[in-house]
Backbone as a chain_set.jsonl record, in Angstrom:
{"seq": "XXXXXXXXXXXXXXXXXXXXXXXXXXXXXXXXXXXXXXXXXXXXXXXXXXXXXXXXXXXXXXXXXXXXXXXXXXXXXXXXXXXXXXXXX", "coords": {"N": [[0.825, -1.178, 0.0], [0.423, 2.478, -0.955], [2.348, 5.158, 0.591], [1.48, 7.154, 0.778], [-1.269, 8.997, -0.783], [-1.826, 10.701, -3.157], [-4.219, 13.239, -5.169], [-4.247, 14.409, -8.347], [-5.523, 17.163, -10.464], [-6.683, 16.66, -13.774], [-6.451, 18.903, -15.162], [-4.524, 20.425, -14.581], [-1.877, 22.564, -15.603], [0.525, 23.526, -15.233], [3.512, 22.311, -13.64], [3.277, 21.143, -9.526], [5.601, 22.117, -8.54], [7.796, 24.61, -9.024], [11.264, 25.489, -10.274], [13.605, 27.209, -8.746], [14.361, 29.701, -10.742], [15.731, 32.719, -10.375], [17.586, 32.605, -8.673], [19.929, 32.335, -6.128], [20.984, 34.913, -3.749], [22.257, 35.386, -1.43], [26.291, 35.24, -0.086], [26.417, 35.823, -2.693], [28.258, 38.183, -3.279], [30.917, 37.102, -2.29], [32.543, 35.805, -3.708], [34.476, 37.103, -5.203], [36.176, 37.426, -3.385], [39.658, 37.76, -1.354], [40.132, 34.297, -0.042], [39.94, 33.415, 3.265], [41.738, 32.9, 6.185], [42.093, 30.257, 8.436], [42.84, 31.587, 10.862], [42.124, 34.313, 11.075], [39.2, 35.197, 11.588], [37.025, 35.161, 13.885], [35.322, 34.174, 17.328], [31.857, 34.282, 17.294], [28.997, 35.307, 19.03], [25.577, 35.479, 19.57], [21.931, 36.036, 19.814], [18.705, 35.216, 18.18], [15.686, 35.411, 16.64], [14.242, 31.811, 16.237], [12.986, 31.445, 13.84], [14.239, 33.2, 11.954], [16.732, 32.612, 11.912], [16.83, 29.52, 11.107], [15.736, 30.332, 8.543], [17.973, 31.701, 7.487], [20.078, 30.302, 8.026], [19.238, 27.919, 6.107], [19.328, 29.589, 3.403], [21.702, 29.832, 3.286], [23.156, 27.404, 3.234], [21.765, 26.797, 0.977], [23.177, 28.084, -0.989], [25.421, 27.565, -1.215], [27.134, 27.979, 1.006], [29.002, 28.292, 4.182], [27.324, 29.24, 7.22], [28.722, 31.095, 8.689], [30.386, 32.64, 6.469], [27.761, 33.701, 5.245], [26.753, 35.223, 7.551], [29.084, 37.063, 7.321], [28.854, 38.34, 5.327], [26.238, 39.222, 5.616], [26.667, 41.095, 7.564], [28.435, 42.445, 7.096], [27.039, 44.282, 4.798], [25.36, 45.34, 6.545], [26.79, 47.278, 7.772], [27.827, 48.812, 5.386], [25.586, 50.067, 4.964], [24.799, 51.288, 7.096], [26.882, 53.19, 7.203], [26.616, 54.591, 4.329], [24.502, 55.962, 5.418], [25.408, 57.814, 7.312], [26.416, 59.276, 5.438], [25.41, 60.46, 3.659], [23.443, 61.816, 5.362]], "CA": [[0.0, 0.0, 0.0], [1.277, 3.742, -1.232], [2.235, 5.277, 2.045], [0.518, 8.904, 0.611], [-2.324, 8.72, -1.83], [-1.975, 12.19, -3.536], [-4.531, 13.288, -5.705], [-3.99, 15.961, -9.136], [-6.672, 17.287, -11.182], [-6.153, 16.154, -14.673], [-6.352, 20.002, -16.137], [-3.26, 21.362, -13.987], [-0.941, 22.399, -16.748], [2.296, 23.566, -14.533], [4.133, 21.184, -12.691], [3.011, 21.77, -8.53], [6.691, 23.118, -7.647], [8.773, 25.238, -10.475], [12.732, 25.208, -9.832], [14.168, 29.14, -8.486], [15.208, 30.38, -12.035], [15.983, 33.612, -9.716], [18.805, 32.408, -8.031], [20.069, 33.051, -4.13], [21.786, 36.551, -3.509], [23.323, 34.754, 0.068], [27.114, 34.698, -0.93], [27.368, 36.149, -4.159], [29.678, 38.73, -3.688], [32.384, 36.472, -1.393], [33.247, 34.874, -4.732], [35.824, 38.358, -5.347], [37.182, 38.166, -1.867], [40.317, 36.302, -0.843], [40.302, 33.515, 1.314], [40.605, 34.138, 4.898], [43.169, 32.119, 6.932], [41.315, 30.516, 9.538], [43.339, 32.987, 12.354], [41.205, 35.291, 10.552], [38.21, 34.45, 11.693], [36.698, 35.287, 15.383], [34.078, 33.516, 17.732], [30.761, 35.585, 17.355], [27.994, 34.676, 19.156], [24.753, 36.22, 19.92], [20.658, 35.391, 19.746], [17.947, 35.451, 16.801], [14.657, 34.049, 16.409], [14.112, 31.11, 16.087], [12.36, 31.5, 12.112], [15.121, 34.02, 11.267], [18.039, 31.305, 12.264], [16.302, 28.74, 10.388], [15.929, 30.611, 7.347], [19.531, 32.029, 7.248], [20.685, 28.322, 7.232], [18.662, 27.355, 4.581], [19.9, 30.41, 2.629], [23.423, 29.628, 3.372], [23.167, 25.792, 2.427], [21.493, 26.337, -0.563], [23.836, 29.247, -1.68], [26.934, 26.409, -1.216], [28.18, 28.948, 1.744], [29.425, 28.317, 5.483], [27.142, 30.531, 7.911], [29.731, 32.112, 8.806], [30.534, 33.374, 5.309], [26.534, 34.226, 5.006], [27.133, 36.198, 8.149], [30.369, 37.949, 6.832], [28.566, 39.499, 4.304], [24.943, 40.349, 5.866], [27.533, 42.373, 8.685], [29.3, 44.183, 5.57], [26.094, 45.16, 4.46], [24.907, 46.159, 7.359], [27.634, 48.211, 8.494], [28.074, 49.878, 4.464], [24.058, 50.655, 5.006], [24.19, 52.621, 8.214], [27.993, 54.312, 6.547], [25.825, 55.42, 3.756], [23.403, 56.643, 5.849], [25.857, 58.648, 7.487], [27.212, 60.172, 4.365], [23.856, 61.144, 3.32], [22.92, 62.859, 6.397]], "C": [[0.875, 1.25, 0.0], [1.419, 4.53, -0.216], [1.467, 6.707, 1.749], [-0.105, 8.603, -0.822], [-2.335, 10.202, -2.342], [-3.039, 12.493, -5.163], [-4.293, 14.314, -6.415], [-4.826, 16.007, -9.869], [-6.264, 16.938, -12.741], [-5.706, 17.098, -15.583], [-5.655, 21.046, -15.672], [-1.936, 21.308, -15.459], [0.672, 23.132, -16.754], [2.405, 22.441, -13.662], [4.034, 21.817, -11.048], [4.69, 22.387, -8.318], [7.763, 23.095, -9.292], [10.123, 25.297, -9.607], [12.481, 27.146, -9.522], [14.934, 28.872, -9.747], [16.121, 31.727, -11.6], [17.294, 34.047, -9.443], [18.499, 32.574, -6.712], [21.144, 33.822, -4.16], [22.849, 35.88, -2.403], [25.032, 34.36, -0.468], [27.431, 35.327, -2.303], [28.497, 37.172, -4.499], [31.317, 38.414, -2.316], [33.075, 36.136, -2.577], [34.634, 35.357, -5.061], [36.392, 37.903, -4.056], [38.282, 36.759, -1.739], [39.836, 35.708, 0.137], [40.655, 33.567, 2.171], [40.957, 32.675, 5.458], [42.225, 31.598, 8.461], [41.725, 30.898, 11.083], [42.183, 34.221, 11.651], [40.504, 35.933, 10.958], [37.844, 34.433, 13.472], [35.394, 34.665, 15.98], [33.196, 34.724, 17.875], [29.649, 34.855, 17.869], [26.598, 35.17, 19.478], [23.01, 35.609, 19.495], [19.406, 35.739, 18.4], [16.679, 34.773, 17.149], [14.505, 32.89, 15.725], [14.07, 30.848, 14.374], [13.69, 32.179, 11.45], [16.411, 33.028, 11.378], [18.024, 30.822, 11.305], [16.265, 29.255, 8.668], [17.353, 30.901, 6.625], [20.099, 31.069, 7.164], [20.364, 27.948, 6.376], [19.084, 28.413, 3.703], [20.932, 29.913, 2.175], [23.664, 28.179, 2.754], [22.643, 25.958, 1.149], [22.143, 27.423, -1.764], [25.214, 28.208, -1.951], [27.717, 27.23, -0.059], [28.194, 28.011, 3.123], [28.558, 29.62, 5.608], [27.721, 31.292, 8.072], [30.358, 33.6, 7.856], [29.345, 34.201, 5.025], [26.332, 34.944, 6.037], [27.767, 37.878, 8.23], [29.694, 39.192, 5.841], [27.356, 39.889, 4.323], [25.749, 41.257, 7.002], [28.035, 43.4, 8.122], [27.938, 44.759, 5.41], [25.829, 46.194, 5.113], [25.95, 47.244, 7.963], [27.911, 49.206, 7.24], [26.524, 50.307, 4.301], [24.239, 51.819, 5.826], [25.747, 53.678, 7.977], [27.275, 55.538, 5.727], [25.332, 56.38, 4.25], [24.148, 57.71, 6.42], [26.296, 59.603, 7.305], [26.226, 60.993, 4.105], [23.294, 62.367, 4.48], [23.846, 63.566, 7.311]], "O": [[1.882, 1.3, 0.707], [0.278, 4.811, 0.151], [0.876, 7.25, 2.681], [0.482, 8.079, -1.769], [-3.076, 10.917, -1.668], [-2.625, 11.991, -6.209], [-4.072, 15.346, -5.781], [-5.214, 14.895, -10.227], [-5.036, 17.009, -12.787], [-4.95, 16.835, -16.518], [-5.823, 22.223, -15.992], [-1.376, 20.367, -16.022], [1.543, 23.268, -17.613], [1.511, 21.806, -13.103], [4.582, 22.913, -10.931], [4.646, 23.46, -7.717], [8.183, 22.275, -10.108], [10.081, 25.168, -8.383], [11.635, 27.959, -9.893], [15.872, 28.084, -9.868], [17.134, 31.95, -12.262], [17.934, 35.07, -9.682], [17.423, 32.833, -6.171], [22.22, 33.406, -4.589], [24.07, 35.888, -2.558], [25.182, 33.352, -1.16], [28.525, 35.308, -2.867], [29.308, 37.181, -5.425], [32.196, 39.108, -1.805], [34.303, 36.169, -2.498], [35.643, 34.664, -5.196], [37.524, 38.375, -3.946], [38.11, 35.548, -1.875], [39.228, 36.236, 1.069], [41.862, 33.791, 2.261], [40.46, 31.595, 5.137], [41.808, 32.366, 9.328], [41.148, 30.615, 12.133], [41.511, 34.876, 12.448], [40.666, 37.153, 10.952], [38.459, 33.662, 14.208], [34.407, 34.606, 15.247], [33.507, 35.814, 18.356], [29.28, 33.838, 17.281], [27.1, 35.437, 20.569], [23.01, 34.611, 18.773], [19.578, 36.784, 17.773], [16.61, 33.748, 17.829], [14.647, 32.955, 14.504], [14.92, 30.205, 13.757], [14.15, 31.664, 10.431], [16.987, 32.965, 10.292], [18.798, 31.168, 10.413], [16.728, 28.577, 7.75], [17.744, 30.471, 5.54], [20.744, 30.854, 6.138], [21.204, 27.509, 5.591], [19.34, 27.749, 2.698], [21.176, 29.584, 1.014], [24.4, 28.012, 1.781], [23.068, 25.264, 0.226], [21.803, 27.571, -2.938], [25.871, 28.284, -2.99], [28.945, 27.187, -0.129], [27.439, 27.039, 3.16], [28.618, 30.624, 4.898], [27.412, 32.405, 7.646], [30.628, 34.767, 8.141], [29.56, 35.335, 4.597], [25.449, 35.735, 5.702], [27.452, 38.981, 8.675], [29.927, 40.392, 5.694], [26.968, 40.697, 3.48], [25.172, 42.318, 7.235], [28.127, 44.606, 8.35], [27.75, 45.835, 5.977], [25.888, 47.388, 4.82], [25.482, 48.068, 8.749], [28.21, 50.356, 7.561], [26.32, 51.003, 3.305], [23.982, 52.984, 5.525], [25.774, 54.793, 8.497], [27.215, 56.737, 6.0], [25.494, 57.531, 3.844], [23.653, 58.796, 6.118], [26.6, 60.543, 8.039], [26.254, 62.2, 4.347], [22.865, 63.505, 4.286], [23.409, 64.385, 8.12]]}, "num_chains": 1, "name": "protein.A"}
């Protein structure tokens, strides 16, 4: 016996799940940067929710990155965001 009986209507004419043609942003601009030495490289630790964790892993795994690396470069952001902002105002 089929352990899930799934039923599809016969006049669905996409497939239920399309591939990301899109891409994932997580990672794409480490590709320029050298390789850091792992002295490099400091313990960081601090708290998140739960959902926001979870997603940032799944980002990072399906980008081919180390958290760490998917870290590295939402911290750049965030730190050449609130620069900007400084310049600006």
């Amino acid at each position: 016996m089929a352990r899930h009986n799934f039923e599809t209507p016969d006049d669905v004419t996409e497939p239920p799940l399309t591939p990301n043609t899109g891409g994932v942003r997580v990672g794409a601009d480490l590709v320029g940067r050298r390789p850091r030495k792992a002295s490099d490289w400091k313990s960081f630790s601090s708290y998140l929710p739960e959902d926001l964790q979870r997603r940032f892993r799944s980002e990072c795994m399906l980008a081919g990155i180390e958290v760490r690396q998917g870290l590295d470069e939402a911290v750049r952001a965030w730190l050449e965001t609130r620069q900007a902002g400084k310049s600006a105002g």
